[in-house]
C-alpha positions, -999 to +999 in steps of 0.1 A: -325+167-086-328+166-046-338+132-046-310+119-065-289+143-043-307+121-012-301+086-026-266+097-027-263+112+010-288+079+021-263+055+002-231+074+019-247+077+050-255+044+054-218+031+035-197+052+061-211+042+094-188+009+085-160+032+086-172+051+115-177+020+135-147+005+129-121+034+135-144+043+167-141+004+178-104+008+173-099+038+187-114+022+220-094-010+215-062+010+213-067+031+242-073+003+263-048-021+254-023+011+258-036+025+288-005+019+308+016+030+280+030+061+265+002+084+252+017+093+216+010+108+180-005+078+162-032+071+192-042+113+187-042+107+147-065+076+155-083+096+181-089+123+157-097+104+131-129+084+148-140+122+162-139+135+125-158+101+111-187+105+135-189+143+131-190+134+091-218+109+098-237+136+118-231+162+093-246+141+071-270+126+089-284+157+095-290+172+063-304+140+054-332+145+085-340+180+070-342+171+035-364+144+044-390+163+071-388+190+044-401+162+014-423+144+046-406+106+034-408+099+067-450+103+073-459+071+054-440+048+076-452+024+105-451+049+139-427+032+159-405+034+121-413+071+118-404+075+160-366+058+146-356+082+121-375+113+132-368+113+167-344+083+187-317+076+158-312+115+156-311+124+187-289+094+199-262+098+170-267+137+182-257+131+219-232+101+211-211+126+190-211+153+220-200+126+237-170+115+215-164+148+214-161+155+251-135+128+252-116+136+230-115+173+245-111+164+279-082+138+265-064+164+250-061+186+274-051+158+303-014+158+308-012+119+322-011+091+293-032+069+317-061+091+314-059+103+282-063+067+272-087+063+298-112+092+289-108+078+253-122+045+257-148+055+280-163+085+266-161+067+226-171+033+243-207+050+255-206+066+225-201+034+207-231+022+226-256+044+218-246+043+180-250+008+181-283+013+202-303+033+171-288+022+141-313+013+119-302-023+116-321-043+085-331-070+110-345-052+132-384-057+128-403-030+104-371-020+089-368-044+060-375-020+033-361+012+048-324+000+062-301-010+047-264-028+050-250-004+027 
C-alpha cells in the first residue's frame, strides 16, 4: 500500500514541477515585461498561482523525503546520488520556496507597481535558480535510473 501510495507522489512530484516551472517562469516574465506598468489582478492571480504550485511541490516533496528515509530507498544509491535527494535537492527546493514566498509577501504589501513587479521577478527569479540548480535532471550523471522526465 505505501509504496503504491509513493509511486503515485514520485510520478506527481516529478509531473508537476513542469507546471511549477512554467507558471514560476511566467510569473517572472510578466513582472518584468510589466514593470513599468500598472500592477493589477491578473499579475496577483499569476503571482499566487506560481507561490501555491511550488508550495504544492514542497508539500509533496516533503512527504515524499519522509516516506522514503522512513523505508531507507535512499541508502542503496551512489553517495553523491544519496547527498541529491537526502540533503541538496531538499534543502534547496526548501529555501527556494521561502524565497518565492518572501516575494510574494513583500510584493503584496508594497504600494508602488514598479516594485511589486520588481520584488516579483527577483525574489521567483532566484528562486527559479536554485530549482533549476537541484532538480534531479535524467542527464545529469548517476541519475539515469532514479530521475525521471515525468
Amino acid at each position: 500500500m505505501t509504496n503504491t501510495f509513493q509511486n503515485i507522489l514520485l510520478h506527481a512530484h516529478s509531473g508537476l514541477r513542469w507546471f511549477a516551472l512554467i507558471i514560476l517562469i511566467y510569473a517572472i516574465v510578466n513582472a518584468f515585461r510589466k514593470k513599468n506598468k500598472e500592477y493589477q489582478d491578473s499579475d496577483k492571480t499569476i503571482s499566487v498561482l506560481a507561490l501555491s504550485m511550488v508550495h504544492l511541490q514542497v508539500v509533496i516533496g516533503l512527504v515524499l523525503y519522509f516516506l522514503e528515509s522512513r523505508q531507507n530507498g535512499l541508502s542503496e544509491m551512489g553517495e553523491s546520488t544519496t547527498r541529491l535527494y537526502s540533503l541538496e535537492h531538499p534543502l534547496m527546493m526548501l529555501v527556494a520556496a521561502v524565497l518565492i514566498t518572501i516575494g510574494h509577501s513583500k510584493a503584496k504589501k508594497a504600494t508602488e507597481s514598479e516594485k511589486k513587479f520588481k520584488l516579483t521577478y527577483i525574489f521567483f527569479g532566484i528562486g527559479l535558480l536554485l530549482i533549476l540548480s537541484r532538480i534531479p535532471w535524467p542527464f545529469l550523471q548517476g541519475l539515469s535510473e532514479k530521475a525521471h522526465w515525468f
